[in-house]
N, CA, C and O of each residue as an XYZ file, in Angstrom:
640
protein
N      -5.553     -3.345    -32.223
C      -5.228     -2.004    -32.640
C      -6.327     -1.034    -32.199
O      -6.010      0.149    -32.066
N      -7.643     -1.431    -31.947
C      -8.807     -0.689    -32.043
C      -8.747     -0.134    -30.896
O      -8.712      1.078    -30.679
N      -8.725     -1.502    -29.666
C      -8.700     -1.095    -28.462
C      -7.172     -0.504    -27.893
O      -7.244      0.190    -26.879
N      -6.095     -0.686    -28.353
C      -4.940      0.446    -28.134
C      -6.034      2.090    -28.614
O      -6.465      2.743    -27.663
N      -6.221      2.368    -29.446
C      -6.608      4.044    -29.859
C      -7.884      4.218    -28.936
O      -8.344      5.287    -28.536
N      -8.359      2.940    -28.681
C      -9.800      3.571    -27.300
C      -9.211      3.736    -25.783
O      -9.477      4.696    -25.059
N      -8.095      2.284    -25.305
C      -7.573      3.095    -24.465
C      -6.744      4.473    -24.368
O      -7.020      5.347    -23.546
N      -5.571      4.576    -25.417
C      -5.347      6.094    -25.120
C      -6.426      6.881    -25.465
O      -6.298      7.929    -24.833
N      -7.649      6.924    -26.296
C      -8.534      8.015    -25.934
C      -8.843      8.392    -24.879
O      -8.541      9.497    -24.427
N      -9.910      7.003    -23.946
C     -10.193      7.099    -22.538
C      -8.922      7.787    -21.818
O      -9.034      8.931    -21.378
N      -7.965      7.222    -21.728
C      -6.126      7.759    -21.202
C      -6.529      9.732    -21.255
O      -6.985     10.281    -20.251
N      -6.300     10.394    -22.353
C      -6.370     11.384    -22.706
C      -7.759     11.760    -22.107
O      -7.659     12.871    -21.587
N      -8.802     11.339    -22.006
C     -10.202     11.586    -21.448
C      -9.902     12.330    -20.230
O     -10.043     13.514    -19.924
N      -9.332     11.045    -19.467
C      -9.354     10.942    -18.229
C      -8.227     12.214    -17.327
O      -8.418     13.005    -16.404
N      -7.093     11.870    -18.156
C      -5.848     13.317    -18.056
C      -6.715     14.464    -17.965
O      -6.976     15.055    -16.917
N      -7.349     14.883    -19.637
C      -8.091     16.303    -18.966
C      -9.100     16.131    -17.792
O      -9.091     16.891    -16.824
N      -9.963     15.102    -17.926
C     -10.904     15.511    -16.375
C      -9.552     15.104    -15.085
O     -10.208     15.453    -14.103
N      -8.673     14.798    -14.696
C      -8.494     14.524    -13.656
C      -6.754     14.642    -13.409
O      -6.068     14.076    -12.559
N      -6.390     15.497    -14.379
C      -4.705     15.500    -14.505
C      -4.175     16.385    -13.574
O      -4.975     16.901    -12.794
N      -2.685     16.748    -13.467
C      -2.343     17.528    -12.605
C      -2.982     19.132    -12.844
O      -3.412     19.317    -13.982
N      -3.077     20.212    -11.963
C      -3.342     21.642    -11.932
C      -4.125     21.297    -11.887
O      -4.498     22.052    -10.989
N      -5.609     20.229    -12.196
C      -6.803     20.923    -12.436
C      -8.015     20.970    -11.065
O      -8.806     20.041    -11.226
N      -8.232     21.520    -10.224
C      -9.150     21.809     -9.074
C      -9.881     20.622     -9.167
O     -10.483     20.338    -10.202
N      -9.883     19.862     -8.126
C     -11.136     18.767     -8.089
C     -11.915     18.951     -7.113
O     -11.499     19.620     -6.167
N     -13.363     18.358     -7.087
C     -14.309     18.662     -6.069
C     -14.010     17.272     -5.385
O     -13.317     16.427     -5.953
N     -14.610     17.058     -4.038
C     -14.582     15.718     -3.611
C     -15.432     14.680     -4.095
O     -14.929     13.567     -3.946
N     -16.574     14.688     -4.633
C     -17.026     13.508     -5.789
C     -15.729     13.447     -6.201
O     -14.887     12.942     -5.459
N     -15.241     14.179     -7.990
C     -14.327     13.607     -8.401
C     -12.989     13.255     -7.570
O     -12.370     12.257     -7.939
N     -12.635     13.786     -6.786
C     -11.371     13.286     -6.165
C     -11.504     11.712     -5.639
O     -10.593     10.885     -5.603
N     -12.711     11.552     -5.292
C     -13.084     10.384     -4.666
C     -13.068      9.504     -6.099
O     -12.501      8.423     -6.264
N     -13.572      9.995     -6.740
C     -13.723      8.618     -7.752
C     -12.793      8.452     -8.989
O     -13.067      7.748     -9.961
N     -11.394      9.359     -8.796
C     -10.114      9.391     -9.571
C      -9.491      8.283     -8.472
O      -9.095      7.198     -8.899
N      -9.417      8.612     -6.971
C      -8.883      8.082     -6.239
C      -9.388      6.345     -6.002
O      -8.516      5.603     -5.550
N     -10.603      5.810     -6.271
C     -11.133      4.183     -6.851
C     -10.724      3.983     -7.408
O     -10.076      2.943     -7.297
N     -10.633      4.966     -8.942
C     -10.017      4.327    -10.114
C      -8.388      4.278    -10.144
O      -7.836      3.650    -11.047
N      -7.639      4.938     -9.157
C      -6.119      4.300     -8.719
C      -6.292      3.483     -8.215
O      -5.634      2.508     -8.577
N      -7.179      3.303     -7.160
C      -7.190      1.805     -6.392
C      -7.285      0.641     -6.901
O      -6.777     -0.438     -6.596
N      -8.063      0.999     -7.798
C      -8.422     -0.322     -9.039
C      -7.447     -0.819     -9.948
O      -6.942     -1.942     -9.983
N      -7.272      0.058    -10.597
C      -5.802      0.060    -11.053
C      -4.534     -0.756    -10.392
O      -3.843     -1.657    -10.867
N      -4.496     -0.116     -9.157
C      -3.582     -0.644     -8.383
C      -3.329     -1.942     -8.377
O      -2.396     -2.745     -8.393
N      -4.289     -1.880     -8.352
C      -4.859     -3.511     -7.529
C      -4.785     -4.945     -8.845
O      -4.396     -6.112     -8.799
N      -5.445     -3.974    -10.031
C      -5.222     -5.091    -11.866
C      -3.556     -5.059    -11.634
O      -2.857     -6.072    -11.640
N      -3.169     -3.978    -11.471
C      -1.698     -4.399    -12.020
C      -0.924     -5.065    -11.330
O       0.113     -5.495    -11.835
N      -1.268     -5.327     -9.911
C      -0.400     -5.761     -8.924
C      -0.842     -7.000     -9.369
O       0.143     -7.721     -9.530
N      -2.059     -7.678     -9.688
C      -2.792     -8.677     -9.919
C      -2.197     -9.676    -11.119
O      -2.051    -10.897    -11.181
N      -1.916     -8.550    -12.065
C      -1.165     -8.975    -13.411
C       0.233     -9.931    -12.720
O       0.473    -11.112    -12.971
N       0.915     -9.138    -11.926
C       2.316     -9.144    -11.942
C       2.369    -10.348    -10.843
O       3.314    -11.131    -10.943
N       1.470    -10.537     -9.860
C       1.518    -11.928     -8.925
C       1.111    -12.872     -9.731
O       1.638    -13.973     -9.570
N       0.165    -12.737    -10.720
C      -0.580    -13.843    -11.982
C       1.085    -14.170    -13.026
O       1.058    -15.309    -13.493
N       2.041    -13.590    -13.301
C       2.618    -13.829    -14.043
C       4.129    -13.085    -13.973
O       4.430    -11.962    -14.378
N       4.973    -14.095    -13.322
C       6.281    -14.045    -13.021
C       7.077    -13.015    -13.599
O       7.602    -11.997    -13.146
N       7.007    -13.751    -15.143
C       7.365    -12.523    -16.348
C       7.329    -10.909    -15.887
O       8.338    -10.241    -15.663
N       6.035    -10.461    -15.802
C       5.441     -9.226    -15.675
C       5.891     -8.568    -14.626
O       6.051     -7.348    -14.622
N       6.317     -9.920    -12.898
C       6.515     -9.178    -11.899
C       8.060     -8.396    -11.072
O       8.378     -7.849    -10.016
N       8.793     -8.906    -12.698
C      10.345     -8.746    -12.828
C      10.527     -7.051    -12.888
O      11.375     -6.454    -12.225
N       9.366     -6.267    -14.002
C       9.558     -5.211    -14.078
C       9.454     -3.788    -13.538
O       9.832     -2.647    -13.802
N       8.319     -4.864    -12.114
C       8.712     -3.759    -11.335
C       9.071     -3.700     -9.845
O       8.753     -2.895     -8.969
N       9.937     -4.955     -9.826
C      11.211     -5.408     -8.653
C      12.115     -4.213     -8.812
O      12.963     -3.811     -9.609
N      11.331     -3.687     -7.270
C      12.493     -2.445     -7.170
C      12.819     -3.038     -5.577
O      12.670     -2.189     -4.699
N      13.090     -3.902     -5.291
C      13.219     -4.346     -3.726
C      14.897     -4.541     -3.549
O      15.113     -4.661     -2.343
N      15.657     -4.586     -4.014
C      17.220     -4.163     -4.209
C      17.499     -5.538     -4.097
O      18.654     -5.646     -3.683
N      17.000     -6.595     -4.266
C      17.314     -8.040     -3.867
C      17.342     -8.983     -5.051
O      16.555     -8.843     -5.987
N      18.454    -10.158     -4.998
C      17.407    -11.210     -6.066
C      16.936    -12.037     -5.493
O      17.492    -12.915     -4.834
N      15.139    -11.744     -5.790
C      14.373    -12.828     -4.910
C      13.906    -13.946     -5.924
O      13.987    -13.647     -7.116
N      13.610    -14.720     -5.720
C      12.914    -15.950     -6.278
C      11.513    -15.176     -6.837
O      11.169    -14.113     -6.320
N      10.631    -15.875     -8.079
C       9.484    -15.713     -8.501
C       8.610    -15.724     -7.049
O       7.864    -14.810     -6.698
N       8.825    -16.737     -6.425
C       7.930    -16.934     -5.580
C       8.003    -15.966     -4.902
O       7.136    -15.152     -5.218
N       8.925    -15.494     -3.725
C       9.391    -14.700     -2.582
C       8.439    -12.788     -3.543
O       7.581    -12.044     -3.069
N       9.046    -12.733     -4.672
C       8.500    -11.900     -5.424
C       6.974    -11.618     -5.251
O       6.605    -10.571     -4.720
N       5.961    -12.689     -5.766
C       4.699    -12.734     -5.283
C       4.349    -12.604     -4.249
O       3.174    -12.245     -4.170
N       5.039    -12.785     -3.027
C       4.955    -12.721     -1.840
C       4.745    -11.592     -1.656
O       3.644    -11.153     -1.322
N       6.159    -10.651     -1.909
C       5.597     -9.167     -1.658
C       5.054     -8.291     -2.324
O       5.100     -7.095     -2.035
N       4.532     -8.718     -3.197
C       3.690     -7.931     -3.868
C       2.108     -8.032     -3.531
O       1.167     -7.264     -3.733
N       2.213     -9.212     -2.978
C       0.708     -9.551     -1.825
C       0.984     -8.888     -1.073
O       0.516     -7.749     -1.046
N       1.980     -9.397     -0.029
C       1.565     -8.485      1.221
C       1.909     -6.913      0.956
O       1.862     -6.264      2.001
N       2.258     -6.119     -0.252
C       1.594     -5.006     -0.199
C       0.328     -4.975     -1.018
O       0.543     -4.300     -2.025
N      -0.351     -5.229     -1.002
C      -1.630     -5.309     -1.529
C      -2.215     -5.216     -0.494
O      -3.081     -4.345     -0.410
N      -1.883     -6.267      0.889
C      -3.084     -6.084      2.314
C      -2.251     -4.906      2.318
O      -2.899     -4.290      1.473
N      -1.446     -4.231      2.576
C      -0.541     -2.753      3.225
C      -1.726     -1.789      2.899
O      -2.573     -1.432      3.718
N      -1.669     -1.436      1.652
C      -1.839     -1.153      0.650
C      -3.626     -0.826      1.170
O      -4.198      0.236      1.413
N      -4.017     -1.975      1.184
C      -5.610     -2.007      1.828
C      -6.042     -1.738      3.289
O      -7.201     -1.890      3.674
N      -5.404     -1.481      3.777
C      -5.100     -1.345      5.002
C      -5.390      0.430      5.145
O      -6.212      1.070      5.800
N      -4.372      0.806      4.269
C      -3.805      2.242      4.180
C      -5.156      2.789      3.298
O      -5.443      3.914      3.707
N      -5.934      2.410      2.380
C      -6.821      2.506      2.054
C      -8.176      2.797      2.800
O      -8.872      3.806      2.684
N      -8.429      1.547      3.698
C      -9.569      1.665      4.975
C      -8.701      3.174      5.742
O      -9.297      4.216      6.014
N      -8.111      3.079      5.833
C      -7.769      4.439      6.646
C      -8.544      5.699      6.343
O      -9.306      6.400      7.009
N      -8.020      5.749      4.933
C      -8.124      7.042      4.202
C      -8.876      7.013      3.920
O      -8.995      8.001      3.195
N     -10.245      6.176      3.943
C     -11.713      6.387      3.044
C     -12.203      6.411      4.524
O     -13.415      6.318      4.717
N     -11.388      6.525      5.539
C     -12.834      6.702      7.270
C     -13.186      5.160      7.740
O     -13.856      5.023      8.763
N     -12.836      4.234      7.158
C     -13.346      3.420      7.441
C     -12.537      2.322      8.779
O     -12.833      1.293      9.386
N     -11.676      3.059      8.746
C     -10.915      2.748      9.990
C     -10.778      3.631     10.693
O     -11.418      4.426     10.005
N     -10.441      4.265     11.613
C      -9.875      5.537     12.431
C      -8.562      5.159     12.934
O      -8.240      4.023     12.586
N      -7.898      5.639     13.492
C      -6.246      5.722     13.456
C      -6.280      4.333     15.217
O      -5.461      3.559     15.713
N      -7.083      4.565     15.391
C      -7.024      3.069     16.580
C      -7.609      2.181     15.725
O      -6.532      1.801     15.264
N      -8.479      1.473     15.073
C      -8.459      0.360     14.540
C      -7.327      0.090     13.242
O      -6.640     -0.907     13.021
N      -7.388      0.911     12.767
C      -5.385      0.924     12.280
C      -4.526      0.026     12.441
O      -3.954     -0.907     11.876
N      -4.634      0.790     13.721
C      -3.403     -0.205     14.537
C      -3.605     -1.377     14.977
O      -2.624     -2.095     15.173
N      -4.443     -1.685     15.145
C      -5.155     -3.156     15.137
C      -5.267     -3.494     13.941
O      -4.670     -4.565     13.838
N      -5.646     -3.230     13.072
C      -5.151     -4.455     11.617
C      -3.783     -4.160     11.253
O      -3.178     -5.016     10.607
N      -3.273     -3.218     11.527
C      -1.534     -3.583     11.217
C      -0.981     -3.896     12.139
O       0.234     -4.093     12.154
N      -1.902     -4.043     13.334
C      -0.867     -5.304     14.209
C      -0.930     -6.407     14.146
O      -0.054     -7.206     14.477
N      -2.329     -6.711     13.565
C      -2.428     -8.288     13.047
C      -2.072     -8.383     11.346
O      -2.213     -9.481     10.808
N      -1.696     -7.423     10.679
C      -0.958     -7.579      9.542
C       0.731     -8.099      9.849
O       1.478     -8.834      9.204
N       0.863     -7.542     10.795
C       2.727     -7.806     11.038
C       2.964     -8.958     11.876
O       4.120     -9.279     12.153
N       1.736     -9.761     12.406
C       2.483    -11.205     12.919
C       2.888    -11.837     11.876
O       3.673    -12.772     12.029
N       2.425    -11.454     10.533
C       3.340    -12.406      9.720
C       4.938    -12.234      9.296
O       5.373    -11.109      9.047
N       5.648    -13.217      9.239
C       7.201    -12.910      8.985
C       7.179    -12.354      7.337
O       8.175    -11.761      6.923
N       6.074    -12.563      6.489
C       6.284    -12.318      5.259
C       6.030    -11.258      4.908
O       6.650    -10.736      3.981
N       4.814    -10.503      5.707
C       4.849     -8.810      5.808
C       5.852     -8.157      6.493
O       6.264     -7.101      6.012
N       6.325     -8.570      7.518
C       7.834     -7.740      8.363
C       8.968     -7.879      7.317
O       9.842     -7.017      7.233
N       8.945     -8.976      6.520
C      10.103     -9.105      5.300
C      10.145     -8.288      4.486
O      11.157     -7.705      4.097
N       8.623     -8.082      3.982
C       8.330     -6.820      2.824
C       8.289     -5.699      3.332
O       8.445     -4.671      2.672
N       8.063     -5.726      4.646
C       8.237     -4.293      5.378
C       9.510     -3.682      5.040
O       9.743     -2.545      4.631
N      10.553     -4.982      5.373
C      12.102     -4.466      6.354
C      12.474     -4.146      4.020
O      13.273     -3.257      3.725
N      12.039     -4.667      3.275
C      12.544     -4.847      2.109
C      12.187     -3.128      1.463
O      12.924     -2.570      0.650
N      10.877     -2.490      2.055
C      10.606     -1.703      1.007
C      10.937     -0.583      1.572
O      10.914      0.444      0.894
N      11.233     -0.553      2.636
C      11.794      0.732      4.021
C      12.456      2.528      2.815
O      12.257      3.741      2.871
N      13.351      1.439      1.800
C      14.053      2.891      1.056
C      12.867      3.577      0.804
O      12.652      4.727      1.185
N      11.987      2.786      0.077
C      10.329      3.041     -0.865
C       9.711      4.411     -0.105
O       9.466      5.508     -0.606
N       9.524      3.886      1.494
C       8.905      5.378      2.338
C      10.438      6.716      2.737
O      10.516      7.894      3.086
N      11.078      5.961      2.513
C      12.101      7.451      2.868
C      11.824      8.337      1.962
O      12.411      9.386      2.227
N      11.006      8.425      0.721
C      10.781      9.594      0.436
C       9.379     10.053     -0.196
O       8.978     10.785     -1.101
N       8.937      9.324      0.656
C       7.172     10.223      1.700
C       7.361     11.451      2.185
O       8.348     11.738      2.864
N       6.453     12.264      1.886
C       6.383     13.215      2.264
C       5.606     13.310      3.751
O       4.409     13.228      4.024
N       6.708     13.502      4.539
C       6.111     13.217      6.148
C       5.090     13.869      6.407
O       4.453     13.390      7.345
N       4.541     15.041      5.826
C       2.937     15.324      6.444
C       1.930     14.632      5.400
O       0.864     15.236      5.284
N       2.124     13.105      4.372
C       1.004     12.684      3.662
C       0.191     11.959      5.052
O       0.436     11.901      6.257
N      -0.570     11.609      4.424
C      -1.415     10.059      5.082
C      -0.498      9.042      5.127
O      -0.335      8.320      6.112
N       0.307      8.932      3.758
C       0.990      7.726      3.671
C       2.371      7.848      4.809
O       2.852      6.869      5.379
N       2.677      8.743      4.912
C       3.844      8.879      5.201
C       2.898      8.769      7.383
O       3.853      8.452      8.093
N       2.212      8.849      7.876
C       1.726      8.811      8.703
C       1.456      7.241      9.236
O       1.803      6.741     10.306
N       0.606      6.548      7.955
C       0.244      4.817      7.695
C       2.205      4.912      8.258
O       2.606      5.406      9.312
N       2.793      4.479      7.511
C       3.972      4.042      7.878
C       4.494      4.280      9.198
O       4.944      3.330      9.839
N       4.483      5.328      9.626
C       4.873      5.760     10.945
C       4.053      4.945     11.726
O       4.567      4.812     12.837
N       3.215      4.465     11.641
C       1.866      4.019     12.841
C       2.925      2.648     12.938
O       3.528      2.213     13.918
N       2.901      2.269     11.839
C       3.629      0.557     11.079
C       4.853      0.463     12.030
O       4.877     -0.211     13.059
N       5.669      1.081     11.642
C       6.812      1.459     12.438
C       6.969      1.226     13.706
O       7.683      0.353     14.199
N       6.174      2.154     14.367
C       6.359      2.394     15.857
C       4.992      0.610     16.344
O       4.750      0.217     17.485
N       4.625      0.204     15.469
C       3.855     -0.977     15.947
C       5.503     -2.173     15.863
O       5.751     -2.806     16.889
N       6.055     -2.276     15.149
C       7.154     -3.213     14.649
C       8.111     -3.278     15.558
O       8.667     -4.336     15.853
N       8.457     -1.857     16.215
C       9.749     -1.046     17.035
C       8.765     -1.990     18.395
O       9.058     -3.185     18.424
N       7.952     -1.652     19.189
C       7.227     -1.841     19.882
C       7.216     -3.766     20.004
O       7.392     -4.470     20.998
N       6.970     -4.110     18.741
C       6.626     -5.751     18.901
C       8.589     -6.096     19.153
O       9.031     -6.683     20.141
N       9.154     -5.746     18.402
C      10.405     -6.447     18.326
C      10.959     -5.991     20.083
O      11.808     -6.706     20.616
N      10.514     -5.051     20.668
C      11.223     -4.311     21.916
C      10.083     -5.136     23.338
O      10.372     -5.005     24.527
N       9.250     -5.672     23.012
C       8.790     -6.609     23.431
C       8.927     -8.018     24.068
O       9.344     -8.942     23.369
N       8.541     -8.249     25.568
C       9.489     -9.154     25.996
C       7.792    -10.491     26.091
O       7.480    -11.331     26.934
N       7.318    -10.174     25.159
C       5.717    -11.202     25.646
C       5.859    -11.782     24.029
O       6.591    -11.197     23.230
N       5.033    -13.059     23.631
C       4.606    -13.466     22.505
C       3.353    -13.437     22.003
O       2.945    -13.996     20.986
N       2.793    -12.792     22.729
C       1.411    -12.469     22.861
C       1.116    -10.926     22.015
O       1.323     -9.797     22.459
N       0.600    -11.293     20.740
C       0.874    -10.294     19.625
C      -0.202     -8.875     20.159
O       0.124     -7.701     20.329
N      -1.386     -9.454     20.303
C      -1.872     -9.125     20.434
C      -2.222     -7.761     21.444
O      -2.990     -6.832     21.193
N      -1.331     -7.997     22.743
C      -1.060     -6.800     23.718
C      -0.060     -6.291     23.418
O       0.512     -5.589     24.252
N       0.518     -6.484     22.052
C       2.110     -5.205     21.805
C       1.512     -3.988     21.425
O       0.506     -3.778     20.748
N       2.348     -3.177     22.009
C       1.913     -1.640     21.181
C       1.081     -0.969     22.157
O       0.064     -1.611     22.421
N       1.194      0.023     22.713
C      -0.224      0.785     23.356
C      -1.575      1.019     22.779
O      -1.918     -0.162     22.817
N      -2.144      1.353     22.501
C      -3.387      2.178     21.541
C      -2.994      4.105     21.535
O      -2.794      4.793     22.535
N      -2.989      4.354     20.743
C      -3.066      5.657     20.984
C      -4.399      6.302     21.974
O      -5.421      5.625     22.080
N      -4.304      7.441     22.563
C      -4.939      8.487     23.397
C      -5.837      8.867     22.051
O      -5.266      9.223     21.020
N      -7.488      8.751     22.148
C      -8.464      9.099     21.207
C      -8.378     10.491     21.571
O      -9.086     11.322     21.003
């Protein structure tokens, strides 16, 4: 009971420093934006740790098995991290494409790809995210239109 009324305190804490309308500087934007990542990352953690948990938020239009379930909820987790190194600089839009081209030799990320496709139709095409996907895309379009098995030379590099 104690710790329910400390998390919604912290909850309510955190809303006023970091809720919608309110101007952020880049410190805080940066370190609202960890603490989604983190987040992200416990809950996705919860829900691959425990079958139960990962029912509730199967929005993949399918009935998959527990297992197949965990599956994609991993491989968006690397997506996910991927799209992350992006957006913190730590990739630039050519090494990008090089870890999501070696993210998509697997059949179990192209599965969760081809599964969550509705998920980005409504990205807002000038985000980051909505950009990450497009890169994804035109790497997938590119490998499947591909007449080599050689993963590694699919795709051009973009013009720096």
């Amino acid at each position: 009971m104690i710790t329910g009324a400390l998390a919604g305190t912290a909850t309510a804490h955190l809303w006023q420093q970091y809720g919608p309308g309110r101007a952020r500087t880049v410190p805080e934007w940066r370190l609202a934006r960890a603490h989604q990542q983190r987040m992200h990352w416990e809950l996705l953690s919860k829900a691959i740790d425990d079958p139960s948990l990962a029912v509730v938020i199967d929005g993949y239009g399918q009935n998959l098995s527990p297992e197949r379930r965990r599956q994609y909820l991993y491989a968006n987790l690397w997506y996910v991290n991927a799209f992350h190194l992006y957006e913190a600089g730590v990739l630039d839009r050519r090494q990008l494409r090089g870890h999501l081209r070696e993210l998509f030799q697997s059949a179990y990320i192209r599965e969760y790809w081809e599964a969550t496709r509705p998920h980005r139709a409504s990205l807002d095409p000038n985000s980051t995210e909505a950009e990450v996907g497009h890169i994804a895309e035109t790497l997938l379009q590119e490998r499947d239109e591909s007449d080599t098995d050689e993963w590694w030379v699919v795709g051009e590099p973009p013009s720096l």
